[in-house]
C-alpha positions in Angstrom: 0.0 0.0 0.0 1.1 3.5 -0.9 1.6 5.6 2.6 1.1 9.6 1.6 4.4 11.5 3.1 1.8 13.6 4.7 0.9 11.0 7.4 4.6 10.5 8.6 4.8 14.1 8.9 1.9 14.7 11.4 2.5 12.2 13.8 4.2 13.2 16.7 5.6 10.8 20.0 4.3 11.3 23.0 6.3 10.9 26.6 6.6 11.0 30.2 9.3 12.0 32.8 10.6 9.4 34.8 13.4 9.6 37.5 15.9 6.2 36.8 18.9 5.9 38.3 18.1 9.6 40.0 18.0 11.2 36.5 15.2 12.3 34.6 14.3 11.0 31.3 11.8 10.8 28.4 10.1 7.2 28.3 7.7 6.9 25.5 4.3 6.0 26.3 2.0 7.1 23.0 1.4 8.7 19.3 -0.6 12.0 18.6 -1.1 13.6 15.3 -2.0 17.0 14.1 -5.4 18.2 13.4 -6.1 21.6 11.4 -9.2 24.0 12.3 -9.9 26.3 9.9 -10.8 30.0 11.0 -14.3 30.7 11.0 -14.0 34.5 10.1 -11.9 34.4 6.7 -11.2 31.1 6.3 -7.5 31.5 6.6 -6.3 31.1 9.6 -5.7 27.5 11.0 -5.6 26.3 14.5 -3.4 23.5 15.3 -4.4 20.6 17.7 -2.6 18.2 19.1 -5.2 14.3 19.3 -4.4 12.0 21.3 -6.4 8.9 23.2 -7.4 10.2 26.7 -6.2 7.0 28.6 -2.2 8.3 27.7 -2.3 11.2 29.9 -5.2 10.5 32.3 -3.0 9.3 34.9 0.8 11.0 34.0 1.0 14.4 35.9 0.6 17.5 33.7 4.0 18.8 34.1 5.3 15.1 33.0 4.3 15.0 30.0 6.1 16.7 26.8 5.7 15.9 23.0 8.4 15.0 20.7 8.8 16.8 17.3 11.1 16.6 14.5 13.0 19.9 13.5 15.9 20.5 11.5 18.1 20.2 14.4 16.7 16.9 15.4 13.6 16.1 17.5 13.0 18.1 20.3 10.7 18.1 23.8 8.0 20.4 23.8 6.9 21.2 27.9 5.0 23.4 29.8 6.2 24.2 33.0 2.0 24.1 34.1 1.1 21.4 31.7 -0.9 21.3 28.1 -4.1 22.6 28.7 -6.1 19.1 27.6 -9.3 18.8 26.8 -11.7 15.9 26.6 -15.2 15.0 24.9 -17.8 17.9 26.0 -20.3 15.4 26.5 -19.0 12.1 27.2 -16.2 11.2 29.8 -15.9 7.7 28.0 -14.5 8.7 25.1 -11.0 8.3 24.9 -9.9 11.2 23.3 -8.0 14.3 24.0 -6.8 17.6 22.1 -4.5 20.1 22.9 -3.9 23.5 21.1 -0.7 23.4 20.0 1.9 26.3 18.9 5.2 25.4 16.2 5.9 29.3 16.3 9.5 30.5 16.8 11.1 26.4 15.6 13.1 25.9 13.3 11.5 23.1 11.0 12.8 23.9 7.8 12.2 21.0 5.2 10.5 19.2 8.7 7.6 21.6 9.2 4.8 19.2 10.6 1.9 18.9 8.3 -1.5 18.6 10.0 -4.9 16.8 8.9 -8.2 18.3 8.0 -11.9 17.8 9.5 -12.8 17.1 5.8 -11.2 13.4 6.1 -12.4 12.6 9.0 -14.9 9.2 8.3 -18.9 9.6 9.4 -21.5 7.8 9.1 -23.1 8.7 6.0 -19.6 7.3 4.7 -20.4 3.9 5.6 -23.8 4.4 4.6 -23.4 5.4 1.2 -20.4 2.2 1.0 -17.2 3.9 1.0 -16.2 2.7 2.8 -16.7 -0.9 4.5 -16.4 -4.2 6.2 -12.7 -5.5 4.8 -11.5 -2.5 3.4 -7.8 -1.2 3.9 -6.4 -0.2 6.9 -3.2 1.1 8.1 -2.0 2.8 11.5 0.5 5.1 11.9 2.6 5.5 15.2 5.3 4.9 18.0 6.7 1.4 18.3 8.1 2.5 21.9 11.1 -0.2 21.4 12.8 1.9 18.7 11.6 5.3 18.5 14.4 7.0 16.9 17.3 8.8 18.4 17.9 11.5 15.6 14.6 11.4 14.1 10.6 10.1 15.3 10.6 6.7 13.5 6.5 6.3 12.8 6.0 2.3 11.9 3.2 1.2 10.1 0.9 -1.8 10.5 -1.7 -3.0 7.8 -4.4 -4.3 8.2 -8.8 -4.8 7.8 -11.8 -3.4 8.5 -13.0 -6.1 10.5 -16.3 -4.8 12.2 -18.5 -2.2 12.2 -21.0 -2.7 15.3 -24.0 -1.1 15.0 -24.3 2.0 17.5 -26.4 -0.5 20.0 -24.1 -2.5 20.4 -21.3 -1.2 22.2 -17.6 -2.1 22.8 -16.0 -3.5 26.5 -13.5 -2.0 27.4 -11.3 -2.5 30.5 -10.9 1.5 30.4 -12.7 2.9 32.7 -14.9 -0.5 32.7 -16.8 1.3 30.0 -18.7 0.5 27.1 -17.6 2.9 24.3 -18.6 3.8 20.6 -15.4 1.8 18.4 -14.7 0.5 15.7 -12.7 -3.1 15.2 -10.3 -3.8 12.9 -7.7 -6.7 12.2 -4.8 -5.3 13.2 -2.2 -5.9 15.7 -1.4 -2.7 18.3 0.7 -2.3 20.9 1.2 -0.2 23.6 2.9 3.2 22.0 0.6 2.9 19.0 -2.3 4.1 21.4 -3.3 7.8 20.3 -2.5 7.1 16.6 -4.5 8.0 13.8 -5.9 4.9 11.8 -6.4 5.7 8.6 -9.7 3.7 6.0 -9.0 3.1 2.3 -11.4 3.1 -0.7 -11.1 -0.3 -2.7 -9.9 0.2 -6.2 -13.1 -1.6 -7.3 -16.5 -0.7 -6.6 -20.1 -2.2 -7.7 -22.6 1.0 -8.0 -25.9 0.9 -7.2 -27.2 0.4 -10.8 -24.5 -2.4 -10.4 -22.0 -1.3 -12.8 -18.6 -1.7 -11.9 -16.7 1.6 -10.6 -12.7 2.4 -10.7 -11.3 4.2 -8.7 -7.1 4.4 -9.6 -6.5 6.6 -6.7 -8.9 5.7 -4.0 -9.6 8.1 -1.3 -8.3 7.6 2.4 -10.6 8.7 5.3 -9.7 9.2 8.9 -10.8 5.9 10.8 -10.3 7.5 14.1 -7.5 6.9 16.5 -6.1 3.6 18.5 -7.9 2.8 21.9 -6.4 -0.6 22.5 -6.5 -4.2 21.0 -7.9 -7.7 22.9 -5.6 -9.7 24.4 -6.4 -13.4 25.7 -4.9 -14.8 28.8 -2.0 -17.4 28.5 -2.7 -20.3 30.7 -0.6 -21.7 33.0 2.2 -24.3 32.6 4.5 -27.0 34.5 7.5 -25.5 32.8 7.1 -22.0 33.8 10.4 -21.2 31.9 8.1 -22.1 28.7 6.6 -18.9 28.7 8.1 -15.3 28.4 7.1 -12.8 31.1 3.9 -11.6 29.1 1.4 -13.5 30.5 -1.1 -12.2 28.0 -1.5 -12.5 23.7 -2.3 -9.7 21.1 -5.2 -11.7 19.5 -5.2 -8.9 16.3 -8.2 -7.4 17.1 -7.5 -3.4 17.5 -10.2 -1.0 19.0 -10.6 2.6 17.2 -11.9 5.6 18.8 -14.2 6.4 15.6 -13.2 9.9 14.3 -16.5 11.2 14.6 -15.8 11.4 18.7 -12.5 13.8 17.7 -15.0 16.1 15.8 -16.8 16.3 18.7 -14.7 17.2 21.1 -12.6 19.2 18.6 -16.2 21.4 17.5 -17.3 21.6 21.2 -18.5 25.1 22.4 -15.5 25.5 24.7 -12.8 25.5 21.8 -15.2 27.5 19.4 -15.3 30.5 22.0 -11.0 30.1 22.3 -10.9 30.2 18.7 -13.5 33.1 17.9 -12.0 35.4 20.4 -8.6 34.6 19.0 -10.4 35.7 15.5 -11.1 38.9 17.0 -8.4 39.6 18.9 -6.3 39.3 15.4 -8.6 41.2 13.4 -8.6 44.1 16.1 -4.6 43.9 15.8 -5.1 43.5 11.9 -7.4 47.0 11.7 -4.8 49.0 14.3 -2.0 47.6 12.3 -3.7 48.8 8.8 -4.8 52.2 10.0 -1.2 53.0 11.5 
């Protein structure tokens, strides 16, 4: 499968402080990716978000946790001394996502600017309705494998995979996460631990039957925005006289991966509280805009 350079570029690593051997360091613990908003005022401006699942930094303290970028120089740590103000689904505490504004001002990127998403790939359900996209399709992830994450550059991997299930919005999804039962999407796919926040990404079939069942082509099919990795199902191993048989993980990936479905992002990314943010930052540059023009 063809990967566009443009999903490498918007992933970023996610990490958390940890004292070892009395000295801090970054340890690796998720994937986030970039999400462009579109001012609502002239269309021009763009506010960057940071999307990540919830679960990462739910129980890392706020000061942490810092995000690794590339740059020219090399990747480097962004941290706030306070913390990045995180915010969560307006309506739903279940859903295991979380966006943070985020700022590449005054970095130098040079040919390593991050590139960001846009709302207008993100999969609904009218999608699926109409047959875009469906059961078996295309899949790949994009993210941190947390045993080699780069040293002069973020490494993304990528895993292929299926569209293995769609449950119908009854029928929800266990999760041990907060012993909830969450809106997701299954797909055959193995995850592991550092690919949780990534973006999974849908792909049209090159072959489609129409309605009037002709046979549609499509030579460049369309990728959509899945939604982002919650987890993956994992069966116990059981027990055994030769303990020594087994490796310490006591549990295996059975290659079924949850996704957060991206229609949950758009919801928390289009809540009221981060359209006020963003319509007072529209002002508040228009106002400088009109002093600076009349001066």
């Amino acid at each position: 499968m063809e990967i566009p350079k443009v999903i490498f570029n918007c992933i970023a690593f996610i990490y958390r402080n940890e004292k070892i051997n009395g000295e801090m360091r970054p340890f690796p613990c998720g994937t986030g990716f970039f999400v462009g908003i579109r001012s609502e005022v002239d269309g021009e401006g763009i506010y960057i978000y940071l999307v990540t699942a919830k679960h990462i930094i739910e129980n890392v303290r706020k000061e942490d946790l810092s995000i690794r970028v590339d740059t020219q120089k090399g990747p480097i740590h962004f941290m706030h001394p306070g913390g990045f103000n995180w915010f969560s689904h307006p309506d739903d505490e279940d859903v295991d996502v979380a966006v943070t504004p985020f700022t590449l001002n005054n970095v130098e990127f040079g040919d390593k600017y991050p590139s960001f998403l846009s709302p207008g790939i993100f999969l609904n359900s009218k999608n699926i309705e109409d047959g875009d996209i469906e059961v078996g399709n295309d899949v790949f992830i994009s993210g941190l494998f947390s045993q080699h994450d780069g040293k002069f550059n973020n490494l993304p991997i990528i895993r292929l995979g299926n569209i293995a299930m769609f449950p119908d919005e009854n029928e929800k999804v266990s999760v041990k996460w907060h012993n909830a039962k969450i809106d997701a999407y299954l797909i055959e796919a193995r995850s592991v631990g550092g690919l949780s926040g990534s973006p999974v990404f849908f792909r049209e079939p090159y072959f489609k039957v129409t309605a009037t069942g002709h046979m549609s082509i499509r030579p460049r099919p369309k990728f959509y925005l899945g939604g982002l990795i919650h987890g993956h199902f994992v069966v116990g191993v059981p027990e055994s006289d030769n303990k020594d048989f087994f490796s310490e993980e006591r549990y295996v990936n059975e290659g079924v991966a949850i996704v957060v479905p991206a229609t949950k992002i758009s919801e928390t990314l289009m809540q009221d509280k981060l359209k006020l943010i963003r319509s007072e930052k529209d002002c508040e540059f228009n106002r400088e805009k009109s002093a600076s023009e009349s001066s």
